[in-house]
C-alpha positions, 0 to 999 in steps of 0.5 A: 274382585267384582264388577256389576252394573245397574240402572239406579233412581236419583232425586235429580231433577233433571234426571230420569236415573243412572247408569252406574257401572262399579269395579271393585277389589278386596284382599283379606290377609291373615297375619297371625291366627287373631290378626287380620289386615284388609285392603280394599279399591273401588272406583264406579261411573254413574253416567245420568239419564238427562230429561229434554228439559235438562240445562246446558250445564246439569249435572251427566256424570260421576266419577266415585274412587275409594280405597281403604285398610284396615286391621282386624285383632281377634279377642276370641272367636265371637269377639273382634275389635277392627281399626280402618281408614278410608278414603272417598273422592267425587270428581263430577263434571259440576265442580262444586260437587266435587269432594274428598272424604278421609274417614278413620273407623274404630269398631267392636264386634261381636258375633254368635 
């Protein structure tokens, strides 16, 4: 698990950064020697940096959940092909920014 914290830039105008704090968790488990299977769970908090000037109603804070698995299958040792699903949702204190994203990945690697 991790857990780090950062003040971040943003093109927001309202906004002289963020304060985003992120915790995180991933497990790998091997269920034969070539077949690998992959969770993973974060969730972080941007809490903005409003200027004097900034409207009632501008955007102060984010709240960013993901979570995933995946699967891994070893064709060789420089040669591995991965499946994954992943889910992103954005729940902000500006509704219309909110988002839920589902993402289905296919991926061939090749390492040296």
């Amino acid at each position: 698990g991790r857990i780090s914290s950062a003040i971040e830039p943003t093109t927001y105008q309202y906004s002289s950064g963020y304060f985003r704090t992120l915790y995180s968790v991933r497990v790998d488990h091997e269920l034969r020697r070539d077949l690998q299977l992959s969770a993973q769970v974060s969730y972080s908090d941007s809490d903005y940096q409003l200027t004097a000037n900034a409207p009632a109603g501008a955007r102060s804070g984010d709240q960013l959940w993901q979570y995933g698995l995946g699967l891994s299958y070893f064709i060789n040792r420089y040669m591995f092909v991965s499946a994954a699903y992943t889910h992103d949702r954005l729940d902000s204190n500006l509704p219309l920014d909110e988002y839920d994203v589902n993402r289905i990945w296919l991926t061939l690697s090749l390492e040296r």
